[in-house]
C-alpha positions in Angstrom: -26.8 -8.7 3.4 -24.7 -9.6 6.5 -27.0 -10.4 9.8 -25.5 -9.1 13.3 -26.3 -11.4 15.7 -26.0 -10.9 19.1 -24.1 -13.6 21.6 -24.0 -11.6 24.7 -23.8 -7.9 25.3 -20.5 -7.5 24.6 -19.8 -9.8 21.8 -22.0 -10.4 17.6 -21.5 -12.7 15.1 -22.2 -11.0 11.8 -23.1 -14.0 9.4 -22.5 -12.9 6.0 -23.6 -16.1 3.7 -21.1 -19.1 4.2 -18.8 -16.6 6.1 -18.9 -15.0 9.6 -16.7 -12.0 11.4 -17.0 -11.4 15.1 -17.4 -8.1 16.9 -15.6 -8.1 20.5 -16.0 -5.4 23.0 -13.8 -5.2 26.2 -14.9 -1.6 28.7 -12.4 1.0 26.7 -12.3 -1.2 23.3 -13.9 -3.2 20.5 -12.0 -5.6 18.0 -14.0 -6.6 14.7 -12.3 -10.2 13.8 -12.4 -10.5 10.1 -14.2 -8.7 7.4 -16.5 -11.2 5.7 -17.0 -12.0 2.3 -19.6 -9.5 1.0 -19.1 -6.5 3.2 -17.6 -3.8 2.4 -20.0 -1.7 5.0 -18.7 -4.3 8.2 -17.1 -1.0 9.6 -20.4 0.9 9.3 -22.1 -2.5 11.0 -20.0 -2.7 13.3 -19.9 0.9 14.4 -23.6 0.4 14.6 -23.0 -1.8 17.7 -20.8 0.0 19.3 -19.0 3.9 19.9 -16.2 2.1 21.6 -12.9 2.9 19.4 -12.4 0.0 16.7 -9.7 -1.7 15.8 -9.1 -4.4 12.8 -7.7 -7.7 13.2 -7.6 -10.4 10.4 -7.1 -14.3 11.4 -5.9 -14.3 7.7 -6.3 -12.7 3.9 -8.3 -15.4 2.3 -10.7 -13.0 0.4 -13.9 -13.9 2.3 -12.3 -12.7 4.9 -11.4 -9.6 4.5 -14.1 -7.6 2.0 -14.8 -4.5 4.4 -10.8 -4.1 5.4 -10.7 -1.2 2.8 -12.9 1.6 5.0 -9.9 0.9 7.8 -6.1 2.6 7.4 -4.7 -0.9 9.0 -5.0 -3.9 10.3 -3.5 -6.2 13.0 -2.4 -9.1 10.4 0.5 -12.0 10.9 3.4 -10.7 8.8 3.3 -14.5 7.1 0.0 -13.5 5.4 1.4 -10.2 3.6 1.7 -11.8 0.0 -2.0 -13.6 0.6 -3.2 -10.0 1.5 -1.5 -8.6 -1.3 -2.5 -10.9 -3.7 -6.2 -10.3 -3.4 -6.0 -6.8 -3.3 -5.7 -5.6 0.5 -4.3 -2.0 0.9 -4.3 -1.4 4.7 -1.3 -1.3 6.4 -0.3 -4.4 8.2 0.4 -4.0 12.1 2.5 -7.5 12.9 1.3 -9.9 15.4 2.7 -13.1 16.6 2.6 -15.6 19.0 1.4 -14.3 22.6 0.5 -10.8 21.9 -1.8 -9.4 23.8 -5.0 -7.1 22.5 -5.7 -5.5 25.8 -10.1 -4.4 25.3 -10.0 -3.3 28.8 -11.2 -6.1 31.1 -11.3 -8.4 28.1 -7.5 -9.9 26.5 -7.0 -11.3 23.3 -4.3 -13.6 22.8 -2.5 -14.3 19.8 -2.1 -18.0 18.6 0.0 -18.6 15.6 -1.8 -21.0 13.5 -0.2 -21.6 10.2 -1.1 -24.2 7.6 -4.5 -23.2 5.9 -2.2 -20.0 5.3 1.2 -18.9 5.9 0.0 -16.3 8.5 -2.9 -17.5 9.9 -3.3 -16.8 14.0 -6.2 -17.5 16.2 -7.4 -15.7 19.4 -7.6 -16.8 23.3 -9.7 -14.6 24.3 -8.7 -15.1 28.0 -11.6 -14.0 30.1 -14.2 -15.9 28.1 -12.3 -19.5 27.9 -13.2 -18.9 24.0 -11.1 -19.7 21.1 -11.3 -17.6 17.6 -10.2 -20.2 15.2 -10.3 -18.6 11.9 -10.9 -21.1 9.1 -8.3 -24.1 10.8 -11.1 -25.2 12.9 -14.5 -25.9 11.8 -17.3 -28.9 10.9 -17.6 -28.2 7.0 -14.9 -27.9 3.9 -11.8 -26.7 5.3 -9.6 -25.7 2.2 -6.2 -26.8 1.9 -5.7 -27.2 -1.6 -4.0 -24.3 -3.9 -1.2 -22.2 -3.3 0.1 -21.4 0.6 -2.0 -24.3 1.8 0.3 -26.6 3.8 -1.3 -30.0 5.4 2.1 -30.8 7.7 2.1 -27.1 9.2 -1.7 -27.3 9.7 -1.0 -30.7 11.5 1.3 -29.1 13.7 -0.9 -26.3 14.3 -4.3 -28.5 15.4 -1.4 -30.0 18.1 -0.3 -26.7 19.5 -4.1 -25.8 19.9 -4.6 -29.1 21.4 -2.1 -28.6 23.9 -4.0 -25.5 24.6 -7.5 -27.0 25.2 -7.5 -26.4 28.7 -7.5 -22.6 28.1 -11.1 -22.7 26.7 -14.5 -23.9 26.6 -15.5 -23.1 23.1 -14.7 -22.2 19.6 -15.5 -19.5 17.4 -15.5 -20.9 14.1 -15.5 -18.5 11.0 -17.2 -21.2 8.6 -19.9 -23.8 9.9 -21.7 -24.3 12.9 -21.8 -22.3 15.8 -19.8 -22.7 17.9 -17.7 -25.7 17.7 -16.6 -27.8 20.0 -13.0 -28.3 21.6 -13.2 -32.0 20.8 -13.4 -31.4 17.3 -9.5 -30.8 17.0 -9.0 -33.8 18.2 -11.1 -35.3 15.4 -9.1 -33.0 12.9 -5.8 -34.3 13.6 -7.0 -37.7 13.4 -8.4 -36.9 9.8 -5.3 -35.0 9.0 -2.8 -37.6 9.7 -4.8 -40.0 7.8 -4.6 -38.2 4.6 -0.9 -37.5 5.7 -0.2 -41.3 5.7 -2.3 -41.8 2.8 -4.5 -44.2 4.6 -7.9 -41.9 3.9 -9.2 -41.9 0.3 -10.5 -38.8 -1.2 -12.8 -38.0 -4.1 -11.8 -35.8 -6.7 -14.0 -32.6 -6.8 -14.4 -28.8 -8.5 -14.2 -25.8 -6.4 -14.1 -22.6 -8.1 -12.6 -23.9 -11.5 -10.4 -26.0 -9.5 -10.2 -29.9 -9.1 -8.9 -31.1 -5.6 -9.7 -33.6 -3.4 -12.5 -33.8 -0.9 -11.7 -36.4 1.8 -15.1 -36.3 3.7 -15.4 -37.6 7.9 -18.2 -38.1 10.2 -17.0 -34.3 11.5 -16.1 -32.6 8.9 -14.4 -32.6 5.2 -10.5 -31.2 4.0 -10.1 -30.3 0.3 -6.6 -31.4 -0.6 -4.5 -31.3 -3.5 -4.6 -33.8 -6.1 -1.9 -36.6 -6.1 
């Protein structure tokens, strides 16, 4: 059963087994980030936290991310995640976001981030008052997937580097996966591990996921599952 956990009095964590979603609340609105894994009541949690007027915004449409979408008519989604969505089953309309949208909470902004790589569509948020980034899966200190279908190790690459270039927007990261929360030097370490693998100069070890093989290549900070050579 998902825990809500409170961070201040405006923002929970709701930990839902391996898998977390975030509850934001500005003065006029709230914003649940994500869905989790197994909860299909997050709406009814969420609305337990607050009466403010809710809206639904997905970092992406892996399906541990998105299990309680179905009690909401639509969600704020990257248009690049559409098929992802699609494919594991997700019915609510999709309201596009890109790249420096705003989610105005009323005395609270979130900023959209496109982030792609772990998926086509994946975003993160700035949110602006707070100095803290919502990273979605691309950041965190345990098994980042990027083996299977849509996962792209160059675009992921490029995307660590534009949320590098943005570290001086924020003090810490909300990580979806992991512990909590993460550090802003850890992207550093994740491009390092990343272009490592790129080069072929890291050496991974050939694991099962799901009925799946890929390759684990494990760091001090944290582990990517690749494809198989």
């Amino acid at each position: 059963m998902a825990e809500a956990i409170r961070i201040n009095d405006s923002t929970w964590r709701i930990e839902d087994g391996g898998v977390r979603f975030l509850l934001l609340c500005g003065k006029e609105k709230a914003a649940l980030v994500d869905t989790g894994m197994n909860a299909p009541d997050a709406r009814k949690i969420a609305e337990g936290l607050t009466d403010l007027p809710l809206l639904l915004i997905n970092t992406h449409a892996d399906p541990d991310h998105i299990s309680g979408n179905g009690a909401f008519a639509e969600v704020y989604m990257s248009p690049a995640e559409e098929e992802n969505y699609r494919n594991f089953g997700g019915k609510c309309e999709i309201l596009p976001v890109k790249e420096g949208d705003e989610f105005d909470l009323g005395g609270r902004i979130l900023r959209v981030i496109d982030i792609p790589g772990h998926t086509p569509g994946s975003i993160a948020l700035l949110d602006v008052e707070n100095r803290i980034l919502i990273s979605g899966d691309t950041i965190s200190d345990r098994n980042i997937f990027m083996f299977g279908p849509m996962r792209n190790l160059d675009r992921y690459i490029d995307s660590l580097e534009h949320l590098s270039e943005l570290q001086g927007q924020f003090d810490e990261i909300y990580p979806m996966h992991g512990s909590f929360p993460a550090s802003p030097d850890l992207i550093g370490k994740l491009i390092e591990g990343a272009k490592e693998i790129q080069a072929g100069k890291a050496e991974g070890k050939e694991v099962e996921f799901y009925g799946n093989k890929a390759l684990l290549y494990k760091f001090p900070y944290a582990g990517l599952l690749c494809d198989l050579k």
